[in-house]
C-alpha positions, 0 to 999 in steps of 0.5 A, a space after each residue: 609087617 604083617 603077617 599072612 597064613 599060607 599053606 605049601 606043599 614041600 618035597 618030602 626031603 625038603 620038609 625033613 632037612 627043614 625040619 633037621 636043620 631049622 628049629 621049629 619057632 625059626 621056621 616061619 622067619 627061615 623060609 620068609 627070608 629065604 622067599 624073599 632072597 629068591 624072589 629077589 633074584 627073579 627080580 634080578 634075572 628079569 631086569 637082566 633079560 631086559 638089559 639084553 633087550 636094549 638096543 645096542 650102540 656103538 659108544 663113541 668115547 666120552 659117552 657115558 652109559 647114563 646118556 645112552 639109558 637117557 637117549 634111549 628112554 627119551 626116544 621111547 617117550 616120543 615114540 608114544 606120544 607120536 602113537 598117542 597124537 594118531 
């Protein structure tokens, strides 16, 4: 993967427990893996927002969520292509 150069601005007790903790030759691997790790859980939190979003349906047993998503999914498609054919 290639690499880019940025520049950041820390906290200056962030940027000394760096320092203190993560030697210097580490630095780069240690905060790209830990960017990677938050920017992961942004992903997740928003999805999460978005399953709150989703209409709520009574499950009638034997229906599985996967046929809920479908039905769902399926509506939405011919909502646009009802909109689209205006």
């Amino acid at each position: 993967m290639a690499s880019v150069r940025r520049t950041f601005t820390l906290p200056e007790a962030v940027s000394t427990e760096l320092d203190d903790e993560v030697p210097n030759r580490e630095r780069s691997a240690f905060i790209a893996r830990s960017l990677e790790r938050a920017l992961q859980e942004r992903k997740r939190e928003k999805l999460l927002k978005l399953l709150d979003t989703l209409p709520r349906k009574a499950n009638p047993e034997g229906l599985r969520s996967e046929d809920v998503l479908r039905e769902i999914r399926d509506t939405r498609a011919n909502d646009i292509l009802d909109a689209s054919s205006r």
